[in-house]
C-alpha positions in Angstrom: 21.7 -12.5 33.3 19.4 -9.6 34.5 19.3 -6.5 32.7 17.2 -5.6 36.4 20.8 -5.5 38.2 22.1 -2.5 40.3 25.8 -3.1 39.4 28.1 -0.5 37.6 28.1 -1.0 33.9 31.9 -0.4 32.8 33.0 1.1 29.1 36.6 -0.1 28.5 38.5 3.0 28.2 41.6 2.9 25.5 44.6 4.8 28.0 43.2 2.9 31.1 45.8 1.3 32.4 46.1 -0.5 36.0 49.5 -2.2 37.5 50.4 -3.8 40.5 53.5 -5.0 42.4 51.5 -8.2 43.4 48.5 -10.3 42.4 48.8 -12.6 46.5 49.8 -12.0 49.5 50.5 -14.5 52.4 49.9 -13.5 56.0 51.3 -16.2 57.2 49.7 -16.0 61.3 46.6 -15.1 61.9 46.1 -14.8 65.1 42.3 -15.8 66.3 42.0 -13.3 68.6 44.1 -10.8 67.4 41.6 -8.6 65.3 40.8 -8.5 61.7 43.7 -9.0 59.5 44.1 -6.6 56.8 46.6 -5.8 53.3 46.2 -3.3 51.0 47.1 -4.4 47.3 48.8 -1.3 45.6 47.6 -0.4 42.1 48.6 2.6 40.0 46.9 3.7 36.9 49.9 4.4 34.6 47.3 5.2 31.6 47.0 8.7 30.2 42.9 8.0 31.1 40.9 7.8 34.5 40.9 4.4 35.7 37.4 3.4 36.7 36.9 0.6 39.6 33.9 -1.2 40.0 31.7 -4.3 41.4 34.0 -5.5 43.9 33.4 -8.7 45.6 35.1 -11.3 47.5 35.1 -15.2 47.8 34.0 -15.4 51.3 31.6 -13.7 54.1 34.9 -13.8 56.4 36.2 -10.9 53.7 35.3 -7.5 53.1 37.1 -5.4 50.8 37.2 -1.7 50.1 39.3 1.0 47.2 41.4 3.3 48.9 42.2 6.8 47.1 44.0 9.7 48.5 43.7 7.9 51.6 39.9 7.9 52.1 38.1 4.7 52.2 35.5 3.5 50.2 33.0 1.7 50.5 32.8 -1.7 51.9 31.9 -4.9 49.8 31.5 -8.2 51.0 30.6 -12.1 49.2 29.0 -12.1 45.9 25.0 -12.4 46.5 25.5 -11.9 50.0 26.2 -8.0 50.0 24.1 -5.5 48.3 24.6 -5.0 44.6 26.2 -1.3 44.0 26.6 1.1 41.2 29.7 2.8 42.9 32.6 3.6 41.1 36.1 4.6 42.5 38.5 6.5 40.2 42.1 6.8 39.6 43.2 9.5 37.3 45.9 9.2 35.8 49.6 8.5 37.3 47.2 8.1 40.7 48.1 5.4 43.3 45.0 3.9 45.3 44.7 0.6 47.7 42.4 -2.3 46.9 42.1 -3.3 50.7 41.7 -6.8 51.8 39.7 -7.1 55.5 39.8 -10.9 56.5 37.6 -11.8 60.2 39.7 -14.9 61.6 36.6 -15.2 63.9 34.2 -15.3 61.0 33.4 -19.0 60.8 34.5 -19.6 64.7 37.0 -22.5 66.0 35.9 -24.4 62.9 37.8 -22.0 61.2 41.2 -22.5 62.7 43.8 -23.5 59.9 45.1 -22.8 56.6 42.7 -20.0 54.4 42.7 -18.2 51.1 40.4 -16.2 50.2 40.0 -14.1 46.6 39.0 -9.8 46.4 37.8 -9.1 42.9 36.8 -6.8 40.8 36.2 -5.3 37.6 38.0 -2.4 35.6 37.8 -0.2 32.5 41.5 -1.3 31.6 40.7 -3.3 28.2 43.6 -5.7 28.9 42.5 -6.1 33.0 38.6 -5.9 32.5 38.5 -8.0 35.9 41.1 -8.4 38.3 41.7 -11.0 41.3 43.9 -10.4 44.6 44.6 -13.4 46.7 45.6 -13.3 50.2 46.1 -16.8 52.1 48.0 -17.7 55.8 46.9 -19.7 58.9 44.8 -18.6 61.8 46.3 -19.9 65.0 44.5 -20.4 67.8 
């Protein structure tokens, strides 16, 4: 561990609070060709204090994955140690609704890569009893 790093330093925040309707997804086809397949995972910070978001990542380069709040788009992250390290923070107040969205590249890792994937988004939050969070998303890109 690295004091030297650029990513966000989060203080768990008592009245944080994040929920979701779902922890996977499955998008069954995936198309090859078909463009980049994308879900948004719905959270909600039902706390009575702003929800902070911060140093999200994902398993794969095939991934990017990006906050959504009052329908503008954050930035993008990609792969752990294979995207720039970032202080950002996104932020739900409270009773907000935002969008952790999932970008999957079925071309990413060419033919090779025809078949059954599932891949992780994760990321870290001021919520004391969901510090860090993880969003799986899995189906099968067809040729």
């Amino acid at each position: 561990y690295s004091n030297n790093t650029k990513s966000a330093v989060i203080e768990k925040t008592m009245g944080a609070k994040i929920t979701t309707p779902e922890l996977s997804f499955d998008f069954k086809n995936v198309p090859y060709s078909g463009g980049n397949a994308i879900h948004e995972f719905k959270i909600k910070n039902r706390g009575t204090k702003n929800l902070t978001i911060a140093n999200m990542s994902t398993s794969c380069m095939c991934t990017k994955v990006y906050l959504k709040t009052n329908g503008i788009k954050g930035p993008e992250f990609g792969m752990k140690g294979h995207s720039a390290e970032s202080a950002y923070r996104g932020v739900l107040k409270p009773n907000e609704e935002g969008g952790i969205v999932a970008v999957f590249d079925p071309t990413a890792h060419g033919p090779s890569g025809i078949g059954p994937i599932s891949r992780i988004v994760s990321f870290e939050t001021n919520d004391p009893d969901h510090p860090y969070m993880e969003f799986t998303f899995s189906g099968v890109v067809v040729k």
